[in-house]
N, C-alpha and C positions, 0 to 999 in steps of 0.2 A: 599362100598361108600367111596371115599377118604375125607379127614378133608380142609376144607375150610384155605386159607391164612392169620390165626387169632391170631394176640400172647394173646389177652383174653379170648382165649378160651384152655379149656385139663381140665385132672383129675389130675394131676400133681401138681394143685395147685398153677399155672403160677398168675399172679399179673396185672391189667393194667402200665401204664409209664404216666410221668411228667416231661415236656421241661425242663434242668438245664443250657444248655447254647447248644454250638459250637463248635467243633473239631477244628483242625490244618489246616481242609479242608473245612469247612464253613457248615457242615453238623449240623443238630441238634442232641443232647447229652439226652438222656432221662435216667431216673430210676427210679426205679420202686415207687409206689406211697406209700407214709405213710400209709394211711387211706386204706386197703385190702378192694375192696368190693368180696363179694361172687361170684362164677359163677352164672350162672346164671340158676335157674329151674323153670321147669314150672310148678311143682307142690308141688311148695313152698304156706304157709300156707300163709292167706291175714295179707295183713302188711308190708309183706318183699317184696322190691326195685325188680325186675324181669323184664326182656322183653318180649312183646308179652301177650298171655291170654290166659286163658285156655276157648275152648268155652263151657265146660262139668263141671266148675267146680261147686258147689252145691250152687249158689246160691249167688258165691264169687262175691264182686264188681269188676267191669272191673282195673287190674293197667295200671297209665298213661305211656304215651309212655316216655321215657328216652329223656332226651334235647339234644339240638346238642353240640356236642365236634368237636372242630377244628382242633383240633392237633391227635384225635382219642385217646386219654388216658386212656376212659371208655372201659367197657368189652363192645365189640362187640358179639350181638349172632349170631349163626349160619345159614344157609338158613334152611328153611324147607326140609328135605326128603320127598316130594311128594308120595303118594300110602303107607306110612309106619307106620302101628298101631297098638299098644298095643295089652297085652292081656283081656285089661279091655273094647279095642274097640276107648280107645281113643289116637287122633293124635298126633307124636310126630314130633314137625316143626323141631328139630336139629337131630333126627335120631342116637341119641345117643346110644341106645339097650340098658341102663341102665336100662329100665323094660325090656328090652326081653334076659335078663340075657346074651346078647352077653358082649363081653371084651371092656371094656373101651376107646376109641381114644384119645392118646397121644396129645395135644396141639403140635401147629405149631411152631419150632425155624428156625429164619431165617438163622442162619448157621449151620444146620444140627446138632447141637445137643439138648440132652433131659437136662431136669433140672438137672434130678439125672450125667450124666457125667460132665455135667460143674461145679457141687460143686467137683466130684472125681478130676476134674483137677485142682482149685483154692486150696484142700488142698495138693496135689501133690507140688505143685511148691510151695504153702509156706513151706514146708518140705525140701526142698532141697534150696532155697534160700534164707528162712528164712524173707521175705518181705511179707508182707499183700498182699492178694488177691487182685487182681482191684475188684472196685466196679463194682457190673453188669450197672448202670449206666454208667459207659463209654464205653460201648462196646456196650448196647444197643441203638436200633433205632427203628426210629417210623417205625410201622409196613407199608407193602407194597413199601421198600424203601429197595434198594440193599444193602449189607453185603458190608462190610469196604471192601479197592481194598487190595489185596497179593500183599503184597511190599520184600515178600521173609527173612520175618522175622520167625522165630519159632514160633509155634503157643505157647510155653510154654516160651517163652520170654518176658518180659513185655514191653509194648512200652514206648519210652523216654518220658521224664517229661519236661515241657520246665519252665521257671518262667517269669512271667509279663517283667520284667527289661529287657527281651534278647533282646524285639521286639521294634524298633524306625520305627516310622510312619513319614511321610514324615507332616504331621500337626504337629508333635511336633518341632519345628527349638530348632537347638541347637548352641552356642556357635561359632562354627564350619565354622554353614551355613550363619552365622551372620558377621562373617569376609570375609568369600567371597564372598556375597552381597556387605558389605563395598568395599571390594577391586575393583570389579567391576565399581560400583558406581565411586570412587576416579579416575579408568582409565579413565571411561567415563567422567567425569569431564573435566579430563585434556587433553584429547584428545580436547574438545568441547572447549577447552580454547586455547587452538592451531590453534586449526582452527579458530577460531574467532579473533586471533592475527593475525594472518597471512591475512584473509578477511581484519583487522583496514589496515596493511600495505600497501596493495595491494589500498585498496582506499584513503589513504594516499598520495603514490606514485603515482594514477590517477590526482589525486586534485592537487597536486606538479607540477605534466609535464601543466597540464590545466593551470595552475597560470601563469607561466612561458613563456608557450604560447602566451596569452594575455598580458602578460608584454614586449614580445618582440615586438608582433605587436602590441601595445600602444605604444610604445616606438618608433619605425620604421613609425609610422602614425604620432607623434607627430612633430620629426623632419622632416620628407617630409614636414609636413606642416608652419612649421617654418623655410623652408630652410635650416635646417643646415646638411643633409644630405652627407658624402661625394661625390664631384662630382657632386653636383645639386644644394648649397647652397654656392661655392666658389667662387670669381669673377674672380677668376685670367685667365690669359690666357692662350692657349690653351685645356678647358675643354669646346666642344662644349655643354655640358648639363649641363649649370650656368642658375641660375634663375636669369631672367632680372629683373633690377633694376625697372624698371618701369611698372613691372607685378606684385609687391610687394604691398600689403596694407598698406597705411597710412593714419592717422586722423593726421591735421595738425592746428593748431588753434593760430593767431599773437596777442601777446599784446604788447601793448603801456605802458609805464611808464612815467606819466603826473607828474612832479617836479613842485607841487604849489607854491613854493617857490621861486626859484631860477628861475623858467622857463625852458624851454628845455624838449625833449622826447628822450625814449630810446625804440628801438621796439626790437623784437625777436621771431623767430617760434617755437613755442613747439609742434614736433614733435614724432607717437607715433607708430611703425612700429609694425604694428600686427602679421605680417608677419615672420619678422626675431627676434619678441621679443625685442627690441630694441628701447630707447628714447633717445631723441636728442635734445638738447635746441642751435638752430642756429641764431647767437647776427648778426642784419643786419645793418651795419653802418648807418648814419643817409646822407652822401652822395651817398648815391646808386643811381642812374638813373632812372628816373622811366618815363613812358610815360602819361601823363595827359590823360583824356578822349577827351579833342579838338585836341588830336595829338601835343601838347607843349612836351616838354622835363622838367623835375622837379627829384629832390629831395626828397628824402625819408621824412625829416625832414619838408619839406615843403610839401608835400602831405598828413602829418599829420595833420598840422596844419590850413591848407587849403581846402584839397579834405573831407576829416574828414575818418570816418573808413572806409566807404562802398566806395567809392575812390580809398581810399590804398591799400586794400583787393584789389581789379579788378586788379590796376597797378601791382602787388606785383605777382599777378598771372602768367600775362604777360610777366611777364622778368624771374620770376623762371622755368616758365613751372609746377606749382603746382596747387594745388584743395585748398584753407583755406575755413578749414568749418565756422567760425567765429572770431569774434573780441572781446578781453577781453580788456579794459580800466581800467590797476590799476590807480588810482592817489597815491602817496605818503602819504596821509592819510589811505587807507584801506591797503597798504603795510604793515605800522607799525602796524595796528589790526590784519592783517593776521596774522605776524609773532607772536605777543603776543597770539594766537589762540591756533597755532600748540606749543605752548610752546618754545619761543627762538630758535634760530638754531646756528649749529657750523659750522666756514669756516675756510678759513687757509687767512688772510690777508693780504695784500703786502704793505702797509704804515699807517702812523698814521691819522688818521682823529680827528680834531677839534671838538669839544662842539661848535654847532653854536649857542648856546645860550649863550657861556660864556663869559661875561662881560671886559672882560683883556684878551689881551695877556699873551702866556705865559702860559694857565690854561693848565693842566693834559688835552691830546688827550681825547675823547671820545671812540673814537674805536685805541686799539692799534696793531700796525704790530705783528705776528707772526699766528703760527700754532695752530689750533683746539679752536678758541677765539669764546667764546658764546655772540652770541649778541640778542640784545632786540629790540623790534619794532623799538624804536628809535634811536636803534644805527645799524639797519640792514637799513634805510633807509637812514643816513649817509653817511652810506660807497657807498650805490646802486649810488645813486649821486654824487659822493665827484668824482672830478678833478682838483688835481691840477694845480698851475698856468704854462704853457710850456709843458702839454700834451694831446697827443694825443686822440683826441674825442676816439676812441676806447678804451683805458685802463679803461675809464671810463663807458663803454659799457661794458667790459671783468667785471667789481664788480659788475654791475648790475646782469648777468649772474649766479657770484656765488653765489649772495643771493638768484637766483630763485634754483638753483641746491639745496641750505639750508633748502630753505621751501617745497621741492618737498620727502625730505627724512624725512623730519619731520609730513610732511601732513599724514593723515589717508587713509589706504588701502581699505576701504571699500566706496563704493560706496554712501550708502546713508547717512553718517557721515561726508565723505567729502563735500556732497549737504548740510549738515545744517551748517558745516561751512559758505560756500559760503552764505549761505542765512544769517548769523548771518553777517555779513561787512556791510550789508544793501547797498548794491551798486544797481543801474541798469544795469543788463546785456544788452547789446544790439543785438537785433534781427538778425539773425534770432538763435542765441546761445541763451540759457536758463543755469537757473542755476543747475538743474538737470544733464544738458548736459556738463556743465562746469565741477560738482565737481566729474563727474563717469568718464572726460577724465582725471583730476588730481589725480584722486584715483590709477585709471591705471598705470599714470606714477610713482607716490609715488613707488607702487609695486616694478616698474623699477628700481628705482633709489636706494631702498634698496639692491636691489638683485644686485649690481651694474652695472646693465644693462645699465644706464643713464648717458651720456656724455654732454659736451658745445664742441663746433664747432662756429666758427668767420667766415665770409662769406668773402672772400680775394675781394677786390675791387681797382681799379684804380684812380690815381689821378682825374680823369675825370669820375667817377663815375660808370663806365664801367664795367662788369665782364672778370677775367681772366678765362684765359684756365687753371690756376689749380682749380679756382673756379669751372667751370664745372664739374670738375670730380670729382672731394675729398669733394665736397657739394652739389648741385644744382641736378648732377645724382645721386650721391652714396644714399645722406643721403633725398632727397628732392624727388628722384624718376624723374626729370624734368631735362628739356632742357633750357638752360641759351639763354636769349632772351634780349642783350641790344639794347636801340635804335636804329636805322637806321644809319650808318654814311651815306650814301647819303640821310638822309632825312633833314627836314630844319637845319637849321646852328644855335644852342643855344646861344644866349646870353644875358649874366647876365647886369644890368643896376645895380651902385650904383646912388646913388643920391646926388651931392655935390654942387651943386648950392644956396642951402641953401631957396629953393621954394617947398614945398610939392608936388604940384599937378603935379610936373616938372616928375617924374616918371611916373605917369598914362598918361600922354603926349606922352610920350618916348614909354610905350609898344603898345599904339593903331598906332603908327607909325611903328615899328617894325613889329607886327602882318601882318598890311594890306601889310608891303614889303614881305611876306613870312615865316619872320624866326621866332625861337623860343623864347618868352622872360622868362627872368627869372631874378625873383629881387633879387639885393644884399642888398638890406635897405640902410640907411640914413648914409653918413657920417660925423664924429664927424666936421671937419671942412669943410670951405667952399675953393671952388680949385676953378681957374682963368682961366684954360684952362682946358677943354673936353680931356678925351685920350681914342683911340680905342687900345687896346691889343690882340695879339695871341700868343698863345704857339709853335704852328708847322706852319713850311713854309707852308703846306698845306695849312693852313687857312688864308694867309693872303689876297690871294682875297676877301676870304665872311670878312676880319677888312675891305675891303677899301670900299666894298661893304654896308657896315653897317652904316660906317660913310660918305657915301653918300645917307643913307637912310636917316636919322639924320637930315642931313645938315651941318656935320662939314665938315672944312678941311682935303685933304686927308694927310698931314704934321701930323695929330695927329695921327693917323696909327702909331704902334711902336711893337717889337714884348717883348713881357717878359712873366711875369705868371700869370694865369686868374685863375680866380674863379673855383671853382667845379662843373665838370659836365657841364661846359662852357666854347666853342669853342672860344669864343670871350668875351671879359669880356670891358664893355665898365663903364667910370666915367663922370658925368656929371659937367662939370664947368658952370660957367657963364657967358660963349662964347656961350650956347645952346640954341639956338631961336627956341619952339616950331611951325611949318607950313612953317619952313623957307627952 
């Protein structure tokens, strides 16, 4: 009967095993157990630990069955030998023949040898290498579990020794793996900062080309739109793509300067060209020509005074060829609050003007001649007025002007500050202008005039009240957008009546006769003395059929006919003596 696969079993005296750890191979490491238990017999006395039972024995109590062991450390017994028994008759389940006086069976060694050789070979090689025996522990293994692999070492060789220290496991980091992490890290860093530089540039450099973009065409839109494009905003000639003068936008708005004082008016257009960016203050003599609404012939100066604003505005239309949005009325009182307003203004002056309050000759000028002189409400209104004795209504037209150019650089840019200005004069605006309307076109030009955008322009006029052909071009088209439109010379024949008869009502006599003959009257006032004889005057040969024609309308003599120099903006200039028989 062969011996079962059992290392707790033999006569030999073999030991069970207890797990002590792990080989080099992951296998478990057993050795033999402290605590020996006995083999096991079955015909051991009651008391003693044994497997299985005897069913013959006298009376013994049954022993418990042995617990479970996991790793198999305890002595395992043998199977039963079936059909095999004693000579007493009783059964022996491991078939030992230890009662049937057969020999002993040798326990099972998993690599083929017996207890007694492997102590002869353990003292063996301590004899000769003088090293302690391995423990049977390291070479034992749990039972039913293959014998260590032949790795072609001597079997009387000892196997190597390793120490804890040799082995680094990838969970201990050391030193080492710690720097090259960091280094890693620190690449990746800077990689990721490269690239994230290079991404700022790139949209950098998108946003750069974009700006630039839009700068060019804001810039390209702005001057198309202000004309000053080359080639589209030039007037000159030969550049068929000039933008027309009178395709241009303008706000054009006329005031008067009423001198309470002295008497007399000064008008002027302030114009504000949207278009080309550009303001224009245009001083309009006070002989201009103008067409009355009954188709008369009149004077600027007299259709002030006469037609009143909404009048002048109409006539003013008609001979510039312009659009006035409204009519601003300074008087000489809200001049000097203006100016005090805007805080004083600087002009460059051309003579000394007089203290008209000042009691003696002789006193220190008020306003004196030179450049960059600050003047005060009532020394800017001074000068607006001041002509002196031997000139030219115009010079005294051209101060008005620069005190308006003074107060326009000085006025506030803003629109709704300029309005409470205006509102603060306490004036009445006249319809259909408002003062809203007033101080956002003066704001405007302020702007203009800072930026020095803002020019005066004198409107060139003829003895005769008439526009030139430079006026046309260099004002009326350039700056006014319009076509110059003086009276009709074939229309009726103007002429001016003084009155020297020394009879008041002797002029409204004179124009209802006039009128019904056809022509145009127009008054020269009163004069200082009384004249004895009537005179009809003309300036050009042309006219002197409508003198004789005139003074037959009359009832003078045609002997009073004579040609010399007539009044303004009148063809015929006629003096009434007191030879003049009204119906005669």
């Amino acid at each position: 009967m062969n011996d079962r696969y059992d290392a707790g079993h033999g006569t030999d005296g073999a030991t069970p095993y207890e797990l002590v750890g792990y080989d080099e191979y992951g296998r478990p490491v057993y050795r033999q157990a402290t605590d020996q238990q006995q083999p096991y017999d079955p015909y051991r006395q009651q008391g003693q630990q044994g497997y299985g039972y005897d069913p013959y024995a006298a009376g013994g109590p049954q022993q418990p069955a042995p617990s479970y062991d996991p790793y198999g450390t305890a002595q395992q017994p043998q199977a039963p030998s079936y059909g095999s028994y004693d000579s007493y008759g009783s059964h022996d389940p491991y078939a030992t023949g230890a009662h049937q006086g057969g020999p002993a069976t040798a326990p099972y060694d998993p690599y083929g040898q017996t207890a007694h050789d492997r102590a002869a070979h353990d003292r063996a090689a301590h004899t000769v290498t003088g090293r302690q025996p391995r423990a049977a522990e390291q070479t034992a293994h749990i039972p039913q579990q293959a014998g260590p692999v032949d790795d072609g070492t001597a079997p009387d060789e000892p196997a190597p020794e390793y120490r804890t220290e040799q082995f680094a496991f990838v969970e201990e980091p050391d030193g080492d793996s710690e720097d090259v992490i960091d280094w890693l890290k620190f690449t990746e860093n800077r990689t990721e900062r490269r690239e994230e530089a290079r991404r700022r540039a790139r949209s950098r450099v998108v946003a750069l080309v974009v700006v630039l973009a839009l700068v060019a065409v804001g810039g390209v839109g702005y001057l198309w739109y202000a004309g000053k494009l080359p080639g589209l905003s030039d007037s000159g000639p030969g550049t068929g793509t000039t933008t027309a003068a009178g395709a241009q936008k303008r706000d054009v708005i006329v005031v008067h300067l009423h001198d309470t004082t002295n008497g007399g008016t000064a008008t002027a257009l302030l114009v504000d060209n949207t278009t080309t960016k550009q303001g224009t203050t245009v001083l309009l003599p006070n002989s201009l020509a103008l067409t009355a609404d009954d188709g008369t012939t009149t004077t600027l100066a007299k259709s002030v005074e006469d037609d009143g604003s909404e009048g002048t505005r109409t006539a003013l239309d008609s001979v510039l060829g312009t659009d006035i949005e409204g009519t601003w009325r300074l008087d000489t009182p809200f001049l000097l609050t203006l100016v005090d307003l805007v805080g004083n203004i600087e002009i460059d002056t051309d003579t000394d003007v007089p203290d008209p309050d000042a009691k003696k000759k002789g006193e220190a000028p008020l306003v004196r001649k030179g450049e960059g002189q600050t003047l005060s409400g009532k020394m800017a209104v001074a000068y607006a007025t001041h002509r002196a004795p031997g000139e030219s209504p115009n010079a005294q037209l051209e101060r008005f002007g620069q005190v308006m150019h003074g107060v326009l650089r000085k006025m506030t840019s803003d629109p709704d500050a300029a309005t409470t200005t205006i509102q603060t004069l306490g004036q009445i605006i006249e319809p259909p202008l408002t003062d809203k309307d007033l101080g956002s076109f003066l704001a405007r030009l302020s702007d203009l005039a800072k930026g020095g955008d803002h020019r005066t322009a004198l409107l060139p006029v003829q003895d005769d009240g008439t526009l030139t052909a430079q006026a046309s071009d260099s004002v009326v088209k350039d700056v006014l957008g319009g076509t110059a439109k003086s009276p009709d010379k074939d229309a009726a024949v103007s002429v001016s009546v003084r009155n020297a008869t020394g009879v008041k009502d002797r002029t409204e006599q004179a124009r209802v006769v006039l009128l019904n003959g056809g022509f145009t009257f127009m008054e020269a006032g009163t004069a200082a003395t009384v004249e004895t004889a009537s005179k009809v005057v003309y300036a050009n040969a042309a006219d002197k059929e409508n003198a004789t024609e005139v003074a037959k309308t009359l009832g003078l003599p045609t002997g009073s006919v004579t040609k010399g120099e007539t009044s303004a903006n009148a063809r015929v200039s006629v003096v009434l003596g007191q030879d003049y028989e009204p119906g005669s």
